[in-house]
C-alpha positions in Angstrom: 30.0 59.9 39.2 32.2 56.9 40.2 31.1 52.9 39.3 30.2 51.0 42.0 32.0 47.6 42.2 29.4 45.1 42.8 30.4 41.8 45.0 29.9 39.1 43.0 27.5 36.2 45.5 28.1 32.6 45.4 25.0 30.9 43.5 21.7 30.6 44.7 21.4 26.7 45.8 24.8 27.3 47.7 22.8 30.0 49.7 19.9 28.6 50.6 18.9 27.3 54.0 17.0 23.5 54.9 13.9 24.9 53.8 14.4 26.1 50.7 16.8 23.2 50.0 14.2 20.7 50.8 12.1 22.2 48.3 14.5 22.5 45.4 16.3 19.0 45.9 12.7 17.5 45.3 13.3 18.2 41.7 17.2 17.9 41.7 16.8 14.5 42.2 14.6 13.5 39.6 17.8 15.2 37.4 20.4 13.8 39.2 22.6 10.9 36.9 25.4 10.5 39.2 27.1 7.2 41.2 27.0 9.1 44.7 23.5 10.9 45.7 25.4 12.2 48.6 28.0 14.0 47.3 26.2 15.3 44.2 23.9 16.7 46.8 26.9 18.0 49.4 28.7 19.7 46.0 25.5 21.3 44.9 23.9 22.8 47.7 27.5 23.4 49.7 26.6 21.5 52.7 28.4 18.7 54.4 27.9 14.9 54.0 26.1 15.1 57.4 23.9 17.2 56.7 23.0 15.9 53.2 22.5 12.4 54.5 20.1 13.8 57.1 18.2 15.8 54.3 18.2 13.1 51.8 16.4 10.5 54.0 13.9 13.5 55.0 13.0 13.4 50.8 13.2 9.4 51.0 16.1 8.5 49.6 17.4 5.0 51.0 21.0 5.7 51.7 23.0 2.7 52.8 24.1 2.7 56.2 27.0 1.1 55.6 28.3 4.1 53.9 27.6 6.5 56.8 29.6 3.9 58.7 32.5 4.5 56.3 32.3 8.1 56.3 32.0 8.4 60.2 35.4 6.2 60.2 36.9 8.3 57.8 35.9 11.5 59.1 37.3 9.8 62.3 40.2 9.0 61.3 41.3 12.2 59.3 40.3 14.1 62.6 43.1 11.7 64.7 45.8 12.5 62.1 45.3 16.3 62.0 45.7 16.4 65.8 48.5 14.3 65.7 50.1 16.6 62.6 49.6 19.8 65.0 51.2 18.0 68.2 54.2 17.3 66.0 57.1 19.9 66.1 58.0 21.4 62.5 60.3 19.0 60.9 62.7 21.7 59.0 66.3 21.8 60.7 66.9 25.1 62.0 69.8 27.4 62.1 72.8 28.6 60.2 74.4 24.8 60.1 71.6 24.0 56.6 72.9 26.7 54.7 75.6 28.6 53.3 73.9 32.0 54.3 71.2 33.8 54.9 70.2 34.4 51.5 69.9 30.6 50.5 67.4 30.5 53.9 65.8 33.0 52.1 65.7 31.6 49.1 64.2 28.4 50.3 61.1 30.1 52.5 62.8 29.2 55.9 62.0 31.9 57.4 62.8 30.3 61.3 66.3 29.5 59.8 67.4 32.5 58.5 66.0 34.4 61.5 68.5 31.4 63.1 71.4 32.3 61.2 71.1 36.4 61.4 70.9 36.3 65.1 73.5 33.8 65.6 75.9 35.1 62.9 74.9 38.4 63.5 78.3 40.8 64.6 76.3 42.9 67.3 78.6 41.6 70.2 81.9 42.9 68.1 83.1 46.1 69.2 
C-alpha cells in the first residue's frame, strides 16, 4: 500500500477566525515585547492592519489615531500608484531594431520582441 502525502496547513493562529482570535490575542498581548502592537498582531494572526486595528481596540488597546491616519494615506497612496503602473504601456522597446537576433531576445526574456523580430524577419513571403 502506497503513502499518502499529507498537505502540510499553515499554523493554527493564521487559521483562526475573530472569535477565536479574540480569545487567544487576550493572552498574546500580555507576551507581546514589540515597538508596533499592530503589526505584531497583523504578522501573527495573518490578518490586515484593518482588521487588527479594529480587533485590538475591541481587547482595549489604545491605538493612536494618528497612525490609522498614516496608514489610510499610505494605503491610499500605494493604491493611486498601482493604477497608475497598470495604465502605463510596457516600457521595453519592441522589435527586431534592440537586438542582433532572435536568440539575444531570447536570451533577455523579451518575449514581445522576439515574437517582433520572427514575424518581421521571418522569410514566409519569399518564394
Amino acid at each position: 500500500m502506497s503513502k499518502k502525502n499529507k498537505k502540510t496547513v499553515p499554523p493554527r493562529v493564521k487559521r483562526m477566525q475573530r472569535p477565536a482570535r479574540l480569545q487567544s490575542a487576550k493572552q498574546w498581548i500580555r507576551t507581546y515585547t514589540g515597538k508596533n502592537i499592530v503589526r505584531g498582531y497583523c504578522n501573527h494572526f495573518a490578518v490586515d492592519w484593518r482588521c487588527a486595528v479594529l480587533e485590538l481596540q475591541i481587547l482595549g488597546v489604545a491605538i493612536d489615531p494618528s497612525y490609522i491616519a498614516q496608514r489610510e494615506k499610505t494605503d491610499a497612496e500605494q493604491a493611486k500608484q498601482r493604477q497608475e503602473k497598470r495604465r502605463q504601456p510596457r516600457s521595453s522597446p519592441r522589435g527586431p531594431d534592440l537586438y542582433a537576433d532572435a536568440f539575444s531576445a531570447y536570451l533577455n526574456d523579451d518575449y514581445p520582441a522576439l515574437h517582433a523580430f520572427e514575424t518581421d524577419a521571418w522569410p514566409f513571403d519569399q518564394e
